[in-house]
Backbone bond lengths (Angstrom), bond angles and torsions (degrees), N, CA, C in turn:
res aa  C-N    CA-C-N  psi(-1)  N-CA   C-N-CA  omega(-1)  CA-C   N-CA-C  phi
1 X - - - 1.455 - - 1.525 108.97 -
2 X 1.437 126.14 137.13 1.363 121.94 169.46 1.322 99.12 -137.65
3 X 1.522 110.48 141.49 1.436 135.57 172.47 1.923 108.99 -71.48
4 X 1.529 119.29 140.30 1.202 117.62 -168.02 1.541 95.17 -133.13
5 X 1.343 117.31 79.30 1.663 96.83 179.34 1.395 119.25 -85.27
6 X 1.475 93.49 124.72 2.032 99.60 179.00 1.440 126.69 -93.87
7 X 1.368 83.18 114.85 1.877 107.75 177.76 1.108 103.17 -54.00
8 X 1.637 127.35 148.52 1.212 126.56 120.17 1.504 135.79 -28.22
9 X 1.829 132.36 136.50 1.333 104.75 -140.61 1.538 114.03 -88.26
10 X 1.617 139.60 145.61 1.146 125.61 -139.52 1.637 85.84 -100.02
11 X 1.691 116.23 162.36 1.002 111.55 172.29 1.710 133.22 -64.40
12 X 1.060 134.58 26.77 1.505 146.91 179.54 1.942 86.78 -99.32
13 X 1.522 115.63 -66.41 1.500 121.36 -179.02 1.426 101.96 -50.43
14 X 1.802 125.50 -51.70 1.237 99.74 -172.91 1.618 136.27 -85.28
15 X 1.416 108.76 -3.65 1.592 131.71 166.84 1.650 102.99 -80.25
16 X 1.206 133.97 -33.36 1.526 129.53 -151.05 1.386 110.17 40.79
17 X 2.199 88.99 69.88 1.486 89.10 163.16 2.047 99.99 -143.01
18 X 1.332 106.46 171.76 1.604 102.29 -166.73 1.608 128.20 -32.45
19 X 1.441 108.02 -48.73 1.416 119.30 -179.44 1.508 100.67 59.01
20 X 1.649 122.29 64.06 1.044 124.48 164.60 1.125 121.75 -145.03
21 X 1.561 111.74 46.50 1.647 118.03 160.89 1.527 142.84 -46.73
22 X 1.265 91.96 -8.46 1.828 100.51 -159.16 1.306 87.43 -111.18
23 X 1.773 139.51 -13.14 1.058 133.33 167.54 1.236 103.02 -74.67
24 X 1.388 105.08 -53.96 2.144 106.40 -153.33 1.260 94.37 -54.11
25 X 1.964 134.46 -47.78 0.881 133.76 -156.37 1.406 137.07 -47.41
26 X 2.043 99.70 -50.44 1.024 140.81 153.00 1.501 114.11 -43.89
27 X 1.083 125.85 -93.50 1.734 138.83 127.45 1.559 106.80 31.57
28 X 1.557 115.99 -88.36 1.358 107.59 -160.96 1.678 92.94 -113.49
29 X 1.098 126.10 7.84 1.744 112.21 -175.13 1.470 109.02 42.24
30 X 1.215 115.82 -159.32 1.204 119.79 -163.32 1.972 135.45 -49.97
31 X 1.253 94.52 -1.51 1.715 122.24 -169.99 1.742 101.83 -80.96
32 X 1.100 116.61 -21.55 1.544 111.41 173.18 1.734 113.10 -57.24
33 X 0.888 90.21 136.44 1.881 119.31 173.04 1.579 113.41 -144.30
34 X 1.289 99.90 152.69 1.335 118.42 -166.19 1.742 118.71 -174.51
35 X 1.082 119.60 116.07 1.651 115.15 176.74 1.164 109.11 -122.80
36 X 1.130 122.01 156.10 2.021 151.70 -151.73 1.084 113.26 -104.30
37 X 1.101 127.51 143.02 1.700 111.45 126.69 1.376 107.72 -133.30
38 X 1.694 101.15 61.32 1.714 115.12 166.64 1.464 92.02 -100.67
39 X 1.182 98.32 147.86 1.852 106.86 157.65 1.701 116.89 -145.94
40 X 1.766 105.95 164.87 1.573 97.51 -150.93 1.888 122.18 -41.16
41 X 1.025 92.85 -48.68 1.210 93.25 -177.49 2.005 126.87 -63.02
42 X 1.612 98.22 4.19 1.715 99.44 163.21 1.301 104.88 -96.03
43 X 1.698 123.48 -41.11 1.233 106.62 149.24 1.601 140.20 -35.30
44 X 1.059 128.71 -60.12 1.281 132.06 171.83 1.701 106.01 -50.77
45 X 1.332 126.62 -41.38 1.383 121.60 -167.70 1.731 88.80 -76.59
46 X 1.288 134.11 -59.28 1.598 123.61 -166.39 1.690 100.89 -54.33
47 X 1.152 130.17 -58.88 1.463 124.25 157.27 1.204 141.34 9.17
48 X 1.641 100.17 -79.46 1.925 128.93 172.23 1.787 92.47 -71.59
49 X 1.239 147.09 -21.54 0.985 135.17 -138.12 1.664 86.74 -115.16
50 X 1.408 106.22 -39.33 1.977 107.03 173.64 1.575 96.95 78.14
51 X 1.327 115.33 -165.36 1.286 149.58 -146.18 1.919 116.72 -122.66
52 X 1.288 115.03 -43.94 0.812 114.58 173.01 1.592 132.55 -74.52
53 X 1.414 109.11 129.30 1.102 102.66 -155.39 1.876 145.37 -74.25
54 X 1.786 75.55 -3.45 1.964 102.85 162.13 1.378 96.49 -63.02
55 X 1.535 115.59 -72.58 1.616 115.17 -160.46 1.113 119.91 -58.39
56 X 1.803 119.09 -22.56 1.733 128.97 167.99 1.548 102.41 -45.82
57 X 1.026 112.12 -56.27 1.756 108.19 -155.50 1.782 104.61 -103.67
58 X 1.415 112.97 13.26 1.469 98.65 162.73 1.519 98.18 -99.92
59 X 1.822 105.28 -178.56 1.265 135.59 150.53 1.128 137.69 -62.52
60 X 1.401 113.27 128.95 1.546 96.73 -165.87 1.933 123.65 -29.58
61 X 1.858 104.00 -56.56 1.365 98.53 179.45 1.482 123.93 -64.82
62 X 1.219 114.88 -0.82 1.531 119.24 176.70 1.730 106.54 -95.04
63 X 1.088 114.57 -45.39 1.394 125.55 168.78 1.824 110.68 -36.59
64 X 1.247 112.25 -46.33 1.637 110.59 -156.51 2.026 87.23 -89.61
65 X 1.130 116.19 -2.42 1.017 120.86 -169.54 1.979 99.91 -94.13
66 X 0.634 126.51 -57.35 1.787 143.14 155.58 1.495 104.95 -51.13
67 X 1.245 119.66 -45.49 1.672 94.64 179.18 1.702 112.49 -69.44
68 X 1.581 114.41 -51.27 1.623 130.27 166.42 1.712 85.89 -28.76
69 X 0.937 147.99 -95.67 1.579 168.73 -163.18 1.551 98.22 -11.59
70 X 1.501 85.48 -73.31 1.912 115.76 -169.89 1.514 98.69 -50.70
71 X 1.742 117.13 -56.98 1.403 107.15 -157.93 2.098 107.34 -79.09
72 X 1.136 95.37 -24.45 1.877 96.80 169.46 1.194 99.68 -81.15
73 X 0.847 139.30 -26.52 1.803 123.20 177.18 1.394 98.94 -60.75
74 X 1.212 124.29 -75.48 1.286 160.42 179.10 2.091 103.46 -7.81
75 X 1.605 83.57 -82.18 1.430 96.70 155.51 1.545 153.84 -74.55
76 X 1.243 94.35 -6.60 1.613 92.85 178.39 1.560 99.53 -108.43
77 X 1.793 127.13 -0.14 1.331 142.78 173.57 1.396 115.25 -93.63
78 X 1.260 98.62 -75.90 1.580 88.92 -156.81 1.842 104.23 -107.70
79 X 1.739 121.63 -3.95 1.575 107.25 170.75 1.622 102.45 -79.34
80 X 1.511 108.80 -38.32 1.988 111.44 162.91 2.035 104.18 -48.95
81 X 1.043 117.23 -52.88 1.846 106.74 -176.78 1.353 83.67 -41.50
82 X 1.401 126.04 -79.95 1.238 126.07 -124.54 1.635 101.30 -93.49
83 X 0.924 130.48 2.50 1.763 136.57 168.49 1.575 109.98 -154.03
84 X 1.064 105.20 143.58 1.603 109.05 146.26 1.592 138.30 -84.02
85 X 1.402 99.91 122.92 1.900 86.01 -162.79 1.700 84.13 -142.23
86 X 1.207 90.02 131.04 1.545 115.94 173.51 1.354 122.72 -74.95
87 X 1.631 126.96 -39.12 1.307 115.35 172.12 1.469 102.32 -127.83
88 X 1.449 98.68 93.71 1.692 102.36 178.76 1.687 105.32 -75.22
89 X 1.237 134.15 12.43 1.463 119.59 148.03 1.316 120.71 -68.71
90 X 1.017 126.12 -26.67 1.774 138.16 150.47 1.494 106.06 -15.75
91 X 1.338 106.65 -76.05 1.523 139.75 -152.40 2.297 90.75 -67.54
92 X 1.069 103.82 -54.36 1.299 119.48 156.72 1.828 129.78 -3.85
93 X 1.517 75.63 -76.80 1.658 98.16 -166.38 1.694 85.80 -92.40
94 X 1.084 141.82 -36.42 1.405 132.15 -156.87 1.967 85.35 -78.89
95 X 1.203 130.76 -63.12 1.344 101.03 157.01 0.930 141.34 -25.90
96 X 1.139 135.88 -11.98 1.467 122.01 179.17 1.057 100.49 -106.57
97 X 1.294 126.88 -40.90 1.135 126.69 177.56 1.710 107.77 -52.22
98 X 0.891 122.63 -49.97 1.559 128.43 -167.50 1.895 108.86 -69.42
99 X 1.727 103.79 -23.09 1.320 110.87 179.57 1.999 89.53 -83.10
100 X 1.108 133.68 -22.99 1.547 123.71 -161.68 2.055 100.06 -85.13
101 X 1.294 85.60 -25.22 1.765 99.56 -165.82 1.794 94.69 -91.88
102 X 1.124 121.56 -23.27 1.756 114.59 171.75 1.539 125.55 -18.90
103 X 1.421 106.32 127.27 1.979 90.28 -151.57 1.274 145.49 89.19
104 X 1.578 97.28 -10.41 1.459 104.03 -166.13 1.756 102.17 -98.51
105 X 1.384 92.33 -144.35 1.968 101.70 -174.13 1.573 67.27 -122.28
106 X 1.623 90.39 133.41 2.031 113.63 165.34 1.832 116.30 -84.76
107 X 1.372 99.93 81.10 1.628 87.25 -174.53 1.063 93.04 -109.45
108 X 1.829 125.54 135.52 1.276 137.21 169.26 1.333 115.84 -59.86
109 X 1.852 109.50 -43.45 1.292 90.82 -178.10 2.087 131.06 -62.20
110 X 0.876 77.46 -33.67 1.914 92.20 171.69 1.516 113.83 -58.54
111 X 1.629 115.53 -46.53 0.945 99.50 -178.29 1.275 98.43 -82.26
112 X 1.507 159.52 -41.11 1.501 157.05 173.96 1.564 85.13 -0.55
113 X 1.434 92.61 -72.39 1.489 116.07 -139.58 2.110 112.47 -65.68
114 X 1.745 91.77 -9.50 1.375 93.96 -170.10 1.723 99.90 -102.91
115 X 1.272 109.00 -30.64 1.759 117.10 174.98 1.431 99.98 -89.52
116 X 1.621 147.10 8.14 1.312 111.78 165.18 1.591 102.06 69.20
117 X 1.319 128.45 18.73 1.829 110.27 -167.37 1.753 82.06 -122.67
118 X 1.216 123.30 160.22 1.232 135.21 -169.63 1.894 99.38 -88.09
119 X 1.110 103.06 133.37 1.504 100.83 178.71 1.559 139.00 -47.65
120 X 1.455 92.14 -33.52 1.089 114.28 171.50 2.301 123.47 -63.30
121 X 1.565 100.95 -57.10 1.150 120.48 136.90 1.606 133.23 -30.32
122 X 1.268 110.67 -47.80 1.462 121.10 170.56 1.101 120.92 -62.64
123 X 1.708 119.68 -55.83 0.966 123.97 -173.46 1.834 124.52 -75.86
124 X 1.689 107.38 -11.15 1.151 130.95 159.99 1.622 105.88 -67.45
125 X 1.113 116.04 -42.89 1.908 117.03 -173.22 0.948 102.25 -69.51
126 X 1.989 131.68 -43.34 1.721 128.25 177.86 1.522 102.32 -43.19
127 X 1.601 109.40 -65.73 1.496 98.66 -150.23 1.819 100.65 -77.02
128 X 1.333 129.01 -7.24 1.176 116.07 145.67 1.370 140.98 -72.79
129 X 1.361 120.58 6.53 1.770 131.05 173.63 1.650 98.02 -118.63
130 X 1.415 111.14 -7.54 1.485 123.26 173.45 1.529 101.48 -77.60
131 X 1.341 116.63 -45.64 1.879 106.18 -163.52 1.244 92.95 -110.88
132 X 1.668 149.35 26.82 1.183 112.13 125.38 1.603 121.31 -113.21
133 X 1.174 119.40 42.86 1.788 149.43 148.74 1.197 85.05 101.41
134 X 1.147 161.47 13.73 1.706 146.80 -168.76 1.744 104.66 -64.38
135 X 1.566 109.72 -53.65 1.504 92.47 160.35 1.533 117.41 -143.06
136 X 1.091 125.83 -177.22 1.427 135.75 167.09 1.646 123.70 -105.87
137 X 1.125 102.86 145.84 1.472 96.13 175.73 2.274 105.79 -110.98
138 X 1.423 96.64 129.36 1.435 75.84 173.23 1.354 114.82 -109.15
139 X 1.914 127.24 149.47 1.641 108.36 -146.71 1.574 72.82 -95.13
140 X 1.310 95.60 -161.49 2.192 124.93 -157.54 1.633 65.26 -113.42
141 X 1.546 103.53 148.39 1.118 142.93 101.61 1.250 155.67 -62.74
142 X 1.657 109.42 129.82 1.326 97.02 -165.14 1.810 98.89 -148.09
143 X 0.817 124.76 -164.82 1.849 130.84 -152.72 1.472 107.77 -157.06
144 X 1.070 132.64 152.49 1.746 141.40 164.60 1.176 90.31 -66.67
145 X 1.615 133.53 -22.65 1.361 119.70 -144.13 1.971 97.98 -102.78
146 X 1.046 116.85 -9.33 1.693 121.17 166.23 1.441 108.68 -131.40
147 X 1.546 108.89 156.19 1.063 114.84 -172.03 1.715 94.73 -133.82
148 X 1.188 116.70 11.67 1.447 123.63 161.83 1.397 128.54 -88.18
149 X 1.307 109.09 -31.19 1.931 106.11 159.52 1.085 121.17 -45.88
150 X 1.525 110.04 131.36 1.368 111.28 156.33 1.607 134.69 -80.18
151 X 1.196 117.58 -174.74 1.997 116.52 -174.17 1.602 99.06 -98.30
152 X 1.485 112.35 -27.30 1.822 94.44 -149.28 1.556 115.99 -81.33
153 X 1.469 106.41 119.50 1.366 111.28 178.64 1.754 124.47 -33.28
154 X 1.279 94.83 144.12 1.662 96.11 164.50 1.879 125.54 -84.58
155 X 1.130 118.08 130.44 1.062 111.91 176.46 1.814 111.66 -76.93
156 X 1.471 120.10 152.99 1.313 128.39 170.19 1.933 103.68 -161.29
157 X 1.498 103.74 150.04 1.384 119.44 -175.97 1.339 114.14 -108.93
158 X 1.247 121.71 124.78 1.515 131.21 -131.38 1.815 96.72 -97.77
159 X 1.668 128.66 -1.28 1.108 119.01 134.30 1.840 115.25 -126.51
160 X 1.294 113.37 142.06 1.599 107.00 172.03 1.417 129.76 -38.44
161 X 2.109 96.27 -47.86 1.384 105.03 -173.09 1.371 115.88 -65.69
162 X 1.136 109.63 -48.34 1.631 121.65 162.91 1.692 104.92 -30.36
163 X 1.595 112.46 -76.62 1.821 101.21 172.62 1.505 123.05 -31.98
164 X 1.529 100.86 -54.63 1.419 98.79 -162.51 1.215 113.76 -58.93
165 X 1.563 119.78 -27.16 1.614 123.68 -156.90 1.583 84.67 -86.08
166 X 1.315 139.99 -62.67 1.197 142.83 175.62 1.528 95.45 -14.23
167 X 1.433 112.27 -88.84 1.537 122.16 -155.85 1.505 110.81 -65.45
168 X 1.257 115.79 -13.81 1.345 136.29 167.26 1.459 115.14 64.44
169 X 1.388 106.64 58.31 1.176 132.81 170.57 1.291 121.54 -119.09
170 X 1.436 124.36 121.47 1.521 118.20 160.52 1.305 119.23 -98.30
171 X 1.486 136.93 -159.78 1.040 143.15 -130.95 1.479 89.83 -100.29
172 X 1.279 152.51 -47.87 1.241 144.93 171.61 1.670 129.17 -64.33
173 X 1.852 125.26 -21.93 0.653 130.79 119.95 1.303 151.05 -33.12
174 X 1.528 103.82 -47.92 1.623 106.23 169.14 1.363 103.80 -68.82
175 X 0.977 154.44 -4.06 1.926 159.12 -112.06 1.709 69.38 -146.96
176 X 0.548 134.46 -63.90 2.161 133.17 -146.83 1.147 97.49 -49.95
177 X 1.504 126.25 153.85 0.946 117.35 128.10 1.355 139.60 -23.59
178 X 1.538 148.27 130.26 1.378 143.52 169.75 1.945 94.88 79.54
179 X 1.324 112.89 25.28 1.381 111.00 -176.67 1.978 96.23 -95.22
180 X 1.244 96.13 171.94 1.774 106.14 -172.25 1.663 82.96 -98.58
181 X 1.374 148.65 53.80 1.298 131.23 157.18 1.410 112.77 -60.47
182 X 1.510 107.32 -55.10 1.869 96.11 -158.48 1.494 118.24 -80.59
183 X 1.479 113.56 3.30 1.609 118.68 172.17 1.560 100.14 -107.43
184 X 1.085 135.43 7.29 1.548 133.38 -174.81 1.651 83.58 -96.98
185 X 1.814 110.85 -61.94 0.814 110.72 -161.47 1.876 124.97 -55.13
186 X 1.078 106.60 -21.18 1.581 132.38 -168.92 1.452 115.48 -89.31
187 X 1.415 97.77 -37.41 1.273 119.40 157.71 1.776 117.38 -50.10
188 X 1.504 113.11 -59.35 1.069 131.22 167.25 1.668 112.52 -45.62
189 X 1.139 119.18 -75.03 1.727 119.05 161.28 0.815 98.43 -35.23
190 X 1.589 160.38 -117.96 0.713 172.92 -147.20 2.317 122.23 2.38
191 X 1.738 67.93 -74.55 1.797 85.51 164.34 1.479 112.79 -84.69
192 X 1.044 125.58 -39.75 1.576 117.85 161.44 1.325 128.69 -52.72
193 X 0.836 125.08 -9.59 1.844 146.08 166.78 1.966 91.20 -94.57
194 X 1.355 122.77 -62.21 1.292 110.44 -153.27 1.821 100.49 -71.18
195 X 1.654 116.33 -25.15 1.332 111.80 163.17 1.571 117.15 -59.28
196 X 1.067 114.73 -61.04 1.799 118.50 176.49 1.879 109.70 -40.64
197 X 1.053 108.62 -41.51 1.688 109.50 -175.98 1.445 90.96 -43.74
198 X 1.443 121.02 -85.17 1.324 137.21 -168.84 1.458 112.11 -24.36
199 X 1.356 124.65 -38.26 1.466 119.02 164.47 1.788 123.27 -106.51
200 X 1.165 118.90 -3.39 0.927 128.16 -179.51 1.670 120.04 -46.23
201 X 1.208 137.47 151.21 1.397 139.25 150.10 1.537 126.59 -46.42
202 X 1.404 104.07 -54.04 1.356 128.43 -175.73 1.680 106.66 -75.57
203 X 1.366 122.15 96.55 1.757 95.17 168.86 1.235 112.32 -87.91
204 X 1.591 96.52 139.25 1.294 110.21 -170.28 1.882 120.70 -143.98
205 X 1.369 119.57 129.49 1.425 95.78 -155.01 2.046 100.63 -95.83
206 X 1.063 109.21 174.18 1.620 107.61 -151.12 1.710 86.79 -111.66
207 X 1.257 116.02 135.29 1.458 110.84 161.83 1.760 113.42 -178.66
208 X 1.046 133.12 176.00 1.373 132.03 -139.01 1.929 93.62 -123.20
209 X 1.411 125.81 163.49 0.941 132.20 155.96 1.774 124.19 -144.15
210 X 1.504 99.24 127.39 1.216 97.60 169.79 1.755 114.77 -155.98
211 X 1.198 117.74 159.74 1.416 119.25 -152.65 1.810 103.06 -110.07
212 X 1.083 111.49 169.38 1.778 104.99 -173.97 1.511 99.58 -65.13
213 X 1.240 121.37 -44.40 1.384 121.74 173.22 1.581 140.30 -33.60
214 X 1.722 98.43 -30.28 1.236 125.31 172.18 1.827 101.03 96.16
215 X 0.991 117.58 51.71 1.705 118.02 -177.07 1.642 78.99 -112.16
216 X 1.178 88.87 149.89 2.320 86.15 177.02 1.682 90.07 -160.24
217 X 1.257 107.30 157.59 1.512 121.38 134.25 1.424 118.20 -145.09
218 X 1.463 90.55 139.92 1.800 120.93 -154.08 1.803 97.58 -48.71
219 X 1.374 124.25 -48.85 1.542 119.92 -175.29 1.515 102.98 -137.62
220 X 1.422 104.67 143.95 1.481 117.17 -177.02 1.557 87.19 -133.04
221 X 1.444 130.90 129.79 1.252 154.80 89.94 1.005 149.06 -19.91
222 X 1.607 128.25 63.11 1.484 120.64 -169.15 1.283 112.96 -98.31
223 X 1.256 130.68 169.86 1.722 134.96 -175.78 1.628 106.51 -111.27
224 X 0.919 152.70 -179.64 1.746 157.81 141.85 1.354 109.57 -30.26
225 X 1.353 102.41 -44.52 1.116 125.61 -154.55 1.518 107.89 -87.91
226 X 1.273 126.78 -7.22 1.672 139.09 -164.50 1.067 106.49 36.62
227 X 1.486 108.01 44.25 1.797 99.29 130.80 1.582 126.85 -80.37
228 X 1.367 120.28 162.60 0.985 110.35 -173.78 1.617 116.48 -153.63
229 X 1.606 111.86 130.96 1.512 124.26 173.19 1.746 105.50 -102.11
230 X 1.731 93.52 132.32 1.313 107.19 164.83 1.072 99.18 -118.86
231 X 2.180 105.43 138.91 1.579 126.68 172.49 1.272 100.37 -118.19
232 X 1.335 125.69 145.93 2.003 143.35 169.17 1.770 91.03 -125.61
233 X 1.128 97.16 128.28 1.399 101.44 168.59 1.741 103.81 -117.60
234 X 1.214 106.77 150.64 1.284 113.39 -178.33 1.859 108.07 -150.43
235 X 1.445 115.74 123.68 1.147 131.70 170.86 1.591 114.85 -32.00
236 X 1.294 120.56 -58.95 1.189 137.78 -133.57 2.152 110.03 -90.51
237 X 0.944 116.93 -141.62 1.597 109.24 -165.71 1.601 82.10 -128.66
238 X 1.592 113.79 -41.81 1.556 104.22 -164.22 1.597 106.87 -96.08
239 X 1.678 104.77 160.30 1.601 106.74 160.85 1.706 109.58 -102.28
240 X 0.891 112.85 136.96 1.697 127.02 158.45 1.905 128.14 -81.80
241 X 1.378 103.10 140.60 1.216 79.69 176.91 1.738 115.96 -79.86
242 X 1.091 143.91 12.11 1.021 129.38 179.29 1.567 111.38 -103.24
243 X 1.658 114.39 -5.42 1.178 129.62 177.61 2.000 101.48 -68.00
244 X 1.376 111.89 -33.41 1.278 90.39 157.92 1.401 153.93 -106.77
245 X 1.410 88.73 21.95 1.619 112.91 178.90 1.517 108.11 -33.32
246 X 1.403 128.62 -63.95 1.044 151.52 170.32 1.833 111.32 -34.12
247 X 0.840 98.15 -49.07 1.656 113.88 -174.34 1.570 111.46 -65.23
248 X 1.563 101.60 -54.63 1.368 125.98 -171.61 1.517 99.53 -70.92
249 X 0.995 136.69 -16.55 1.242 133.14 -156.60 1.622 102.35 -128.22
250 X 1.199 104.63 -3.53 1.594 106.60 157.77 1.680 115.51 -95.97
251 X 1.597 103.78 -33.94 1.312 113.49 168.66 1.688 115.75 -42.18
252 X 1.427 101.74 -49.06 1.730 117.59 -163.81 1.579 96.86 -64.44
253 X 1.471 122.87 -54.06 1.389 134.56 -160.59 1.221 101.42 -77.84
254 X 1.459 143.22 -13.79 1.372 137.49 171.51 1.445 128.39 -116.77
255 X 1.384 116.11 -10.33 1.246 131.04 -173.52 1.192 132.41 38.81
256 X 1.378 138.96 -79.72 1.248 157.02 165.73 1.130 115.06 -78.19
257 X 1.346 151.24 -32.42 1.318 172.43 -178.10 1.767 110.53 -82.77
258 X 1.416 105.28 -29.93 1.772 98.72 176.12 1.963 102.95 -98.18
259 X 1.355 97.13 108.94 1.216 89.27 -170.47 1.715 105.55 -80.18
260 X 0.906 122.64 -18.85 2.157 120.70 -177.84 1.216 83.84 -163.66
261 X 1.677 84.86 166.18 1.487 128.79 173.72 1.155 100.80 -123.87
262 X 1.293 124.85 139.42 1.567 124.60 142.11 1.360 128.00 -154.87
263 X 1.591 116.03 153.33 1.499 121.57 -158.68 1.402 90.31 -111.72
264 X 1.343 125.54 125.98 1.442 154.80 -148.92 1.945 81.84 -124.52
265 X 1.570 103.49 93.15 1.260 111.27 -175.70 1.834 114.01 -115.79
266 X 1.217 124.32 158.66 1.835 108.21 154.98 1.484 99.84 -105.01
267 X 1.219 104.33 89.64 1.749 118.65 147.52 1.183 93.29 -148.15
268 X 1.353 121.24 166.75 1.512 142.90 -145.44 1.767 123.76 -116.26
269 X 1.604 99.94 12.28 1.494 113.02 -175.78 1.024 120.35 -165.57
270 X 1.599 127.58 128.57 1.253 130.08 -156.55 1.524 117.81 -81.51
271 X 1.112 99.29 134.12 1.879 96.78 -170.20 1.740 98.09 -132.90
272 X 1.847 84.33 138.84 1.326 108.40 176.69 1.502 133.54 -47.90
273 X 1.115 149.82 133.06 1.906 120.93 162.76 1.437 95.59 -141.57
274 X 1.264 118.10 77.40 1.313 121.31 156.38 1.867 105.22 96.15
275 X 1.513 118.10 -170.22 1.598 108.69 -165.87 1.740 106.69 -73.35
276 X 1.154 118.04 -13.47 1.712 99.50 -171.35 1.668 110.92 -125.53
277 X 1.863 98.84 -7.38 1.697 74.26 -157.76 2.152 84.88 -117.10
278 X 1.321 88.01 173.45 1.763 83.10 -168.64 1.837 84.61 -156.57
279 X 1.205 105.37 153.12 1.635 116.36 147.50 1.151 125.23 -102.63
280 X 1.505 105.65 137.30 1.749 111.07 171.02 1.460 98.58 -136.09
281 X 1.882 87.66 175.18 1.171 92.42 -168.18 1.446 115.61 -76.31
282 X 1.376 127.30 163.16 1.261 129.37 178.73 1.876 118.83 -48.95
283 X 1.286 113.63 -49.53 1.337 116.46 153.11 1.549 131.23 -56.10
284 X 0.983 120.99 -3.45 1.765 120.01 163.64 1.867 95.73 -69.35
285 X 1.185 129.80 -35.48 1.096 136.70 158.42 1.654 107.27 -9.10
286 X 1.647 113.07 -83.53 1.801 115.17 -176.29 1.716 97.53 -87.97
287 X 0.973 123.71 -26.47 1.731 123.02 -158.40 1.601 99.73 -91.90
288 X 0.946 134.39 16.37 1.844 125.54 177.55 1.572 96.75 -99.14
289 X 1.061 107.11 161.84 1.793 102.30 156.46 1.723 89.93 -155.37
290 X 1.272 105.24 160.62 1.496 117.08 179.43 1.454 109.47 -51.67
């Protein structure tokens, strides 16, 4: 018997394009190139627009109308099958909350303390918005080779549109100042990488790194084999050099074993930073193939 869990459809299915990043990556290491002519704000619109394939082909005002649908179905069906819960407005607001925190580190106690829900309780509601896919948790990575990583998982929401409607932002909103772009957006990498695993060549398990210090990179990729891909995603058009602090410093701690880096950016041309790590555009993501 094997279990087949079905994603919402990732953007490679909804462009009809390869969706084979986690090969090329593996594949050619640092030699990938790729140029755009996406810019932030088509990102942000595929985002608010999600995965599923009702909300793909409506309008925005029809869209927020199907997600409302999806998430009361959702809950008053099948988290009631599988538990009994007395005040599913609980379940509610701790969504949103969990759509505002997308990207973040998943600590129960914080959120306890921000939903009013008893910790204990809380942490019963995760792994119930956990098994009927609402979100994922991705764990920390860590190495014999540091003793500065931390354990606590990252939280991510297993469709965008779903976040966005939560936090109740669309695509010009997220654009604002004080908008949720670069955790929507990361968010987005995120599950689009954890869809590609599932068909990928390369198995490879998906998980995040960051140190007490606050040095991180957004997705780590390792193989059986400890090889290893580092991803930084970044909202914006430009790269920084401190945007690869994180990268570079996974490079140092693994040497031979980290085969690339790359910063999963919206600007439109791939740029060099030294022998392994490079930026591309956020769309080399579904559009690469080995």
């Amino acid at each position: 018997m094997e279990i087949i869990e079905l994603w919402p459809f990732s953007q490679g299915e909804i462009a009809g394009e390869p969706d084979r990043f986690v090969d090329a990556a593996f594949q050619h290491g640092p030699g990938l190139s790729h140029t755009s002519a996406l810019r932030r704000k088509d990102y942000l619109e595929r985002a608010v627009a999600g995965g599923f394939p009702e909300a793909v082909r409506r309008v925005p005002r029809r869209r927020a109308a199907f997600f409302d649908s999806y998430l009361t179905t959702l809950i008053e069906r099948d988290v009631l099958e599988i538990s009994s819960i007395e005040r599913r407005g609980e379940l509610m607001k701790l969504l949103a909350l969990l759509a505002a925190g997308a990207a973040h580190l998943l600590v129960p106690g914080t959120l306890a303390g921000q939903s009013s829900i008893p910790r204990s309780t809380l942490v019963r509601y995760l792994e119930l918005l956990s098994s009927v896919f609402l979100i994922k948790t991705i764990p920390a990575w860590s190495s014999d080779l540091t003793r500065r990583a931390i354990g606590t998982p990252k939280l991510a929401v297993v469709d965008t549109g779903v976040a966005c409607h939560l936090i109740g932002q669309d695509s010009v909103r997220l654009n604002e100042p004080g908008g949720a772009a670069g955790q929507i957006i990361e968010n987005l990498v995120l599950m689009e990488l954890a869809r590609q695993l599932t068909w990928s060549q390369e198995r490879a398990s998906l998980r995040h790194y960051r140190t007490k210090d606050g040095v991180e990179v957004d997705a780590v990729l390792q193989t059986p084999d400890g090889r290893v891909i580092g991803v930084e995603v970044k909202a914006g058009s430009n790269v920084r050099t401190e945007d690869l602090r994180g990268l570079r410093q996974l490079a140092d701690l693994l040497g031979d074993r980290f085969i690339a880096g790359y910063v999963l950016y919206a600007g439109q041309q791939t740029l060099p930073f030294g022998e392994k790590i490079r930026a591309l555009p956020l769309d080399a993501l579904w559009r690469l193939a080995p």
